[in-house]
C-alpha positions as CSV (number, residue, x, y, z in Angstrom):
1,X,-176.6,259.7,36.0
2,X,-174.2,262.6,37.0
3,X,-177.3,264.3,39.1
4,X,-177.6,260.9,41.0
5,X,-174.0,260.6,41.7
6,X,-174.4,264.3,43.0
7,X,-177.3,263.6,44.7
8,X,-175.6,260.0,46.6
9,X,-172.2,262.8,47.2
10,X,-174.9,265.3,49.0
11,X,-176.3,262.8,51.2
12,X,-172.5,261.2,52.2
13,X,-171.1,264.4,52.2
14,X,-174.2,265.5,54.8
15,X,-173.9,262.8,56.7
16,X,-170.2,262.7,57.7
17,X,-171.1,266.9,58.7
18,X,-174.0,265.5,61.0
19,X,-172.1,262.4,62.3
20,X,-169.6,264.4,63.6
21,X,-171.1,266.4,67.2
22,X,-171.7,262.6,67.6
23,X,-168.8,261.5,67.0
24,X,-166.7,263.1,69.5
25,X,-169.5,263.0,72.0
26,X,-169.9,259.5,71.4
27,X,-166.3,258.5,71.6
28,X,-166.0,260.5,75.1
29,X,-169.0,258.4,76.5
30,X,-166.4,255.3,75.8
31,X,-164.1,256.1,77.6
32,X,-165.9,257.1,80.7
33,X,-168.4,254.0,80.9
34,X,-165.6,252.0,80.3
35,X,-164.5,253.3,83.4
36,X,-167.8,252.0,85.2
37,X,-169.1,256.1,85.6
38,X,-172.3,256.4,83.8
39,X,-172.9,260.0,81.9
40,X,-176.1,260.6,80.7
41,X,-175.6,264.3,80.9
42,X,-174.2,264.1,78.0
43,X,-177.1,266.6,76.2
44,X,-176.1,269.5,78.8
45,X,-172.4,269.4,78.3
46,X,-172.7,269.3,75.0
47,X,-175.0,272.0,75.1
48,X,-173.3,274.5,77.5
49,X,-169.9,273.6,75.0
50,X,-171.7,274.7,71.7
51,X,-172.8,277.9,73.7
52,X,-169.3,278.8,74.8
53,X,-167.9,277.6,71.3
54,X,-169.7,279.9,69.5
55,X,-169.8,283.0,72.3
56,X,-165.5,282.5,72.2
57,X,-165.4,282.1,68.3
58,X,-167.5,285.3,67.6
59,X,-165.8,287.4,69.8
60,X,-162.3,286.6,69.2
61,X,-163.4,286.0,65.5
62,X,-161.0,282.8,65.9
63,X,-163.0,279.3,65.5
64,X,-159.8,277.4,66.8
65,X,-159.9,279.4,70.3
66,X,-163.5,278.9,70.5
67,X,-163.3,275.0,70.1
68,X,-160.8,274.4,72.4
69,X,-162.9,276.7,75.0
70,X,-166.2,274.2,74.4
71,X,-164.0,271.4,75.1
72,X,-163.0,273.2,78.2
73,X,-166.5,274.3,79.1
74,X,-167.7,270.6,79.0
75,X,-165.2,269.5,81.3
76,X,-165.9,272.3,83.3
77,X,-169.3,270.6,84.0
78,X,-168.3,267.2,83.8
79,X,-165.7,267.6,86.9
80,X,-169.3,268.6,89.2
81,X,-170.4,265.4,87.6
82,X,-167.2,263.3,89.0
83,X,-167.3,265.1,92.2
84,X,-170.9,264.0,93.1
85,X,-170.5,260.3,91.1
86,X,-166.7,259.4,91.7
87,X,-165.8,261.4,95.1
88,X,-169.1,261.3,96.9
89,X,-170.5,258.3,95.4
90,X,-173.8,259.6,94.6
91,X,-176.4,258.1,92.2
92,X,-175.2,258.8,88.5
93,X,-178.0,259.0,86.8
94,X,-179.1,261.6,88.9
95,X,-176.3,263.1,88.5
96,X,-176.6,263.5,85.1
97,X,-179.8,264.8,84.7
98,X,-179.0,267.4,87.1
99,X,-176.1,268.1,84.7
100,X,-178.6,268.4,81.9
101,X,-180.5,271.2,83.3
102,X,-177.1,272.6,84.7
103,X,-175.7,273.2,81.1
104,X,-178.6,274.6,79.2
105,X,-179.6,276.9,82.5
106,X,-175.9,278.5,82.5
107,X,-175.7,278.2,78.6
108,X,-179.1,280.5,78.4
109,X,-178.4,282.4,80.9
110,X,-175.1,283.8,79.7
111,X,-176.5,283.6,76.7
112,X,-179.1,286.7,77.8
113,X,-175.9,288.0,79.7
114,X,-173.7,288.7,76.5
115,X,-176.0,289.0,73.8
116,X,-178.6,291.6,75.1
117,X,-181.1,289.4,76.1
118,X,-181.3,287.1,73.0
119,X,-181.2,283.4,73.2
120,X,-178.5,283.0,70.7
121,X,-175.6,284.1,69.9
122,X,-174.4,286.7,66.7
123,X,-173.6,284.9,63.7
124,X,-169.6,283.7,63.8
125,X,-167.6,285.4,61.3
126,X,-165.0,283.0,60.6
127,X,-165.5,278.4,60.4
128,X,-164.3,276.0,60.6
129,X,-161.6,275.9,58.0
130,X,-162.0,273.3,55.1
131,X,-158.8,271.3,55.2
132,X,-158.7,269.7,52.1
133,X,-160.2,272.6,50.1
134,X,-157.3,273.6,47.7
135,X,-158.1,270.3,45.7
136,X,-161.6,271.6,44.6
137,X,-163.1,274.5,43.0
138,X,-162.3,275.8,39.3
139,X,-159.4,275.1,38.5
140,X,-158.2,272.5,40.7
141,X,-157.8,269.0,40.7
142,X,-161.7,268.4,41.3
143,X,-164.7,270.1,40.0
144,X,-166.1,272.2,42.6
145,X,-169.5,270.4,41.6
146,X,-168.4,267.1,41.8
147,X,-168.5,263.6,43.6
148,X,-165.4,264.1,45.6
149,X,-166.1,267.7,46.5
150,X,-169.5,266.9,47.7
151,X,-168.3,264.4,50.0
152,X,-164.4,265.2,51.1
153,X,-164.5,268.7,51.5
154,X,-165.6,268.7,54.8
155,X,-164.6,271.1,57.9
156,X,-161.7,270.1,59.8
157,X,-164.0,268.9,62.6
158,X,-164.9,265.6,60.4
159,X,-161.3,264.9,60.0
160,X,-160.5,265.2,63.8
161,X,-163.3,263.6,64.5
162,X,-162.5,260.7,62.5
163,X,-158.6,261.0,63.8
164,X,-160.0,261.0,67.1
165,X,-161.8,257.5,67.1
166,X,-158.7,255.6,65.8
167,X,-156.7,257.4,68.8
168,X,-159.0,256.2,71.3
169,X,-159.2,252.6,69.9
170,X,-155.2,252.6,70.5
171,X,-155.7,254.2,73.7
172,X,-157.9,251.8,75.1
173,X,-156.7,248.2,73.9
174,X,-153.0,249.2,73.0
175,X,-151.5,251.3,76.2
176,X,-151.3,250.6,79.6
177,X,-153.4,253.1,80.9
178,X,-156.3,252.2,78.8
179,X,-156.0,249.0,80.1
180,X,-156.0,249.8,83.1
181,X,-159.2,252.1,82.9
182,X,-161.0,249.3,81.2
183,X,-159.9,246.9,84.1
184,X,-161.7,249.5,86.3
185,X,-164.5,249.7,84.9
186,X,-164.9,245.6,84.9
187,X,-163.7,245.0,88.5
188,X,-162.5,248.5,90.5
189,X,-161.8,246.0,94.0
190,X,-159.1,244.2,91.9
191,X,-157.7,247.0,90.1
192,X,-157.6,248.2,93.0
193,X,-155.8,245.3,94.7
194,X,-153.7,246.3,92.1
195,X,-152.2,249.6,92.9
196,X,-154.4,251.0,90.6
197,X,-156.4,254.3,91.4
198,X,-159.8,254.2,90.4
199,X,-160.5,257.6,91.8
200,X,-158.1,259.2,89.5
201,X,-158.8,257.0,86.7
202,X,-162.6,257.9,86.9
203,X,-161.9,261.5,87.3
204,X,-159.9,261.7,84.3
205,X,-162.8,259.2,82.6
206,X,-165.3,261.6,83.4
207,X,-163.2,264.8,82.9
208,X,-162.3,263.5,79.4
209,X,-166.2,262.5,78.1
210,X,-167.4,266.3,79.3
211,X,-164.2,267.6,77.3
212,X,-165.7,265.6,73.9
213,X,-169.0,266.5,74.4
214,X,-167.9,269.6,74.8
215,X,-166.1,269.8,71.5
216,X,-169.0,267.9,69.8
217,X,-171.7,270.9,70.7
218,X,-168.8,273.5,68.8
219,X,-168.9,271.4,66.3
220,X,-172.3,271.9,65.6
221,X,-172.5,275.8,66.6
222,X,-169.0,276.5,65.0
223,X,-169.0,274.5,62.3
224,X,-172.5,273.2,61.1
225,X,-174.6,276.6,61.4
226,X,-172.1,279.4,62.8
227,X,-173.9,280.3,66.0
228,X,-175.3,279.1,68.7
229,X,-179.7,279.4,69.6
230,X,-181.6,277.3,71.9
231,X,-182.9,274.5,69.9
232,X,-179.4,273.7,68.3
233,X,-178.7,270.5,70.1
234,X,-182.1,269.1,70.5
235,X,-181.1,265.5,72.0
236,X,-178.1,265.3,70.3
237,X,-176.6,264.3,73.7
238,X,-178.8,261.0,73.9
239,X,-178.2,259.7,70.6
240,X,-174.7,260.1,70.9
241,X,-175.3,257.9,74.1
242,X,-177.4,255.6,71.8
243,X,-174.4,255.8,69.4
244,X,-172.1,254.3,72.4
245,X,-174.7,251.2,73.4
246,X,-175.2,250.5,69.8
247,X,-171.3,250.3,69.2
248,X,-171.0,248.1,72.0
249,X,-169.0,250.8,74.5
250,X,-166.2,250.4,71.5
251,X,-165.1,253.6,69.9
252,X,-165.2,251.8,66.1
253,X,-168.6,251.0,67.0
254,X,-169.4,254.4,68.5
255,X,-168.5,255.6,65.0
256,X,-170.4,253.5,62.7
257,X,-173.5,254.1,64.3
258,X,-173.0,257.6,64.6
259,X,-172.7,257.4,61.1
260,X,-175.6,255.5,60.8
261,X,-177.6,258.8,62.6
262,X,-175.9,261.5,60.8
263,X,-177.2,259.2,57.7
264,X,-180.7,259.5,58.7
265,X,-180.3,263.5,59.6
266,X,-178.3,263.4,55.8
267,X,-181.7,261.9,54.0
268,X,-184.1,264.3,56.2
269,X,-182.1,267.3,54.5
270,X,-182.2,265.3,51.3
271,X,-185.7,264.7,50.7
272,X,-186.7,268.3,52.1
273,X,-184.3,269.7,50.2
274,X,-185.9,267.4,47.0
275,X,-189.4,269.2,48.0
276,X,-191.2,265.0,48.7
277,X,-194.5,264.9,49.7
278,X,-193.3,264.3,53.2
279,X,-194.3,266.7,56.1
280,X,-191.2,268.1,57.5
281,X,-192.6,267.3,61.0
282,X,-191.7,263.8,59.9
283,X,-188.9,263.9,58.3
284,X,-187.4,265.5,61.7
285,X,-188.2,262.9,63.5
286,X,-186.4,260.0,61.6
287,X,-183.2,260.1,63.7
288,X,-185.2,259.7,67.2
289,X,-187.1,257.6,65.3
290,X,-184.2,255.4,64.6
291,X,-182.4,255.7,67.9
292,X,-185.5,254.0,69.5
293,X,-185.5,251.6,67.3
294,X,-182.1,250.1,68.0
295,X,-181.8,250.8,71.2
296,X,-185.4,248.3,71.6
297,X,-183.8,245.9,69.3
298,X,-180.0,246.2,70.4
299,X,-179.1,246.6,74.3
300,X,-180.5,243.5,75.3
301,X,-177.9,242.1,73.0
302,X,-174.8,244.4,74.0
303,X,-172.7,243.7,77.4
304,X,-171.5,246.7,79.0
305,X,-168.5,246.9,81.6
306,X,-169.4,244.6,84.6
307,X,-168.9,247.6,87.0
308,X,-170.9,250.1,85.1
309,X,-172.8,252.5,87.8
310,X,-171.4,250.4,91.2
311,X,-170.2,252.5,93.3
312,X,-166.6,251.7,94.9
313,X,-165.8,252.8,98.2
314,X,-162.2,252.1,98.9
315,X,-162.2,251.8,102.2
316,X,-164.5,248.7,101.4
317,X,-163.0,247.0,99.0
C-alpha cells in the first residue's frame, strides 16, 4: 500500500514539475489573446528564454538572475512580434511563425557562440531552490521518502507558477486595466471610443506573453534538467497554446489543462521509469497525442475574444 501511495506521490509530484513551463507560458498567451493579438510563436520565445536562462544561470552561477533574464529574452522577441502585429498591422500568424524560427536560430546560434560550438549549454551549478524543503528529509517533519515530500517539495518555479495564475485571474476580472484589455480584445473601435489605447494595451499584451514564455523555457532549462540542448522544448510552446483554448482564454482554465499535460508527461516518466512493455517511442508521444485530441474535440466548443486577430487601424475606427 505504501509503494502505491509513493508511486500516486511520484506521478503528482512529476506532474506539477512538467505543468509548470506551461503554466506560465500558458497564462501569458491569456492575456495577450484576450487583447485580440494572436501568438503562436509561443515555441520560439519560449525557446530562445530557456537558452538565455540557462547561458545567464551557468555563468553567474545564480538561477534567480538567469530567470529573470529568460523572462527578459522572451520579451525581447515578443516586442518584434508587436511591432509587425500591433504597429504595422501585419498578419499574426505569420508573424509568429517567423518568431518561431527567430528564437531557436538566435538561441543556436549563440548557443555555438558561447559554448564552443556545442548546441547546449554546460551543466548549471546551482537550481532552482526548493522552497518548502526544510519540512522534509531525516529528521524533519516529513519523511524524505514520503507522500508529502514526493509531491510538495517542488522548485520554487511550481509555486510561482501557481501564484502567478491566481494574480492574473484578479488582474483580468478584478482591476481596471484588465478590464479594459479584455474590452479590447472584444471590440478595440469602442474601447477606443472610449479613450482607451489599444496600441499600448496590445503592446503591453504582447510584451507581457513573450516575458512568460520566456520564464516558462527557464523553467524547464533551469529548473527541470539544469541546462539548456536543442531538443529541450520540443512543442512545448504549442501545447501551452493548446492549454490556453482548452481553458477557455481563462487563466484557471489555462492551469487545469496544463495540468492535465504535465499529467500525461508525469505517467510517460512513470511507466518508463516502471520498465512496461511500452516502446518509449510511444510513451513520448502521449502528450501530443492528447493535445490533438482536445483540441478536435474542444475548440469548436470554446469562444474566444470577438476581436481576436482583426486588425484595428485607428485612423479607421
Amino acid at each position: 500500500m505504501e509503494a502505491l501511495v509513493n508511486d500516486l506521490g511520484f506521478i503528482i509530484g512529476t506532474t506539477l514539475m512538467y505543468s509548470t513551463p506551461l503554466i506560465f507560458t500558458a497564462t501569458g498567451s491569456v492575456i495577450t489573446e484576450r487583447s485580440g493579438i494572436i501568438n503562436i510563436g509561443l515555441e520560439g520565445m519560449m525557446y530562445f528564454g530557456a537558452f538565455v536562462g540557462a547561458a545567464v544561470a551557468y555563468f553567474t552561477q545564480d538561477p534567480w538572475i538567469g530567470f529573470l533574464c529568460a523572462g527578459l529574452a522572451g520579451a525581447f522577441l515578443a516586442l518584434f512580434h508587436a511591432i509587425a502585429t500591433v504597429t504595422f498591422s501585419a498578419e499574426q500568424i505569420v508573424s509568429g511563425i517567423a518568431i518561431n524560427f527567430l528564437g531557436p536560430g538566435l538561441a543556436l546560434f549563440l548557443s555555438r557562440l558561447f559554448f564552443d560550438g556545442a548546441t547546449q549549454t554546460l551543466t548549471i551549478p546551482n537550481k532552482m531552490p526548493l522552497p518548502l524543503n526544510f519540512l522534509f528529509g531525516d529528521g524533519k517533519l516529513f519523511a524524505s521518502t514520503g507522500f508529502m515530500d514526493l509531491v510538495f517539495n517542488q522548485f520554487a518555479t511550481v509555486y510561482l507558477s501557481i501564484a502567478l495564475v491566481f494574480v492574473a485571474w484578479f488582474f483580468l476580472y478584478k482591476t481596471r486595466l484588465g478590464m479594459r484589455l479584455m474590452a479590447v480584445g472584444e471590440h478595440p473601435e469602442a474601447a477606443d471610443s472610449l479613450g482607451i489605447s489599444v496600441y499600448r494595451i496590445r503592446y503591453g499584451a504582447v510584451m507581457t506573453s513573450g516575458f512568460l514564455a520566456g520564464l516558462g523555457g527557464a523553467a524547464m532549462s533551469i529548473a527541470v534538467v539544469s541546462r539548456f540542448s536543442n531538443t529541450l522544448i520540443s512543442g512545448h510552446g504549442f501545447i501551452a497554446l493548446a492549454a490556453m483554448i482548452f481553458g477557455k482564454w481563462r487563466p484557471q482554465g489555462a492551469l487545469l489543462a496544463c495540468l492535465i499535460f504535465g499529467g500525461a508527461k508525469g505517467l510517460e516518466i512513470y511507466l518508463g521509469a516502471k520498465g512496461f512493455p511500452v516502446p518509449s517511442s510511444i510513451l513520448a508521444t502521449l502528450p501530443y497525442v492528447l493535445t490533438i485530441i482536445i483540441l478536435v474535440g474542444w475548440v469548436g466548443r470554446s469562444r474566444p475574444p470577438a476581436a481576436i486577430g482583426k486588425i484595428f487601424d485607428k485612423g479607421e475606427a
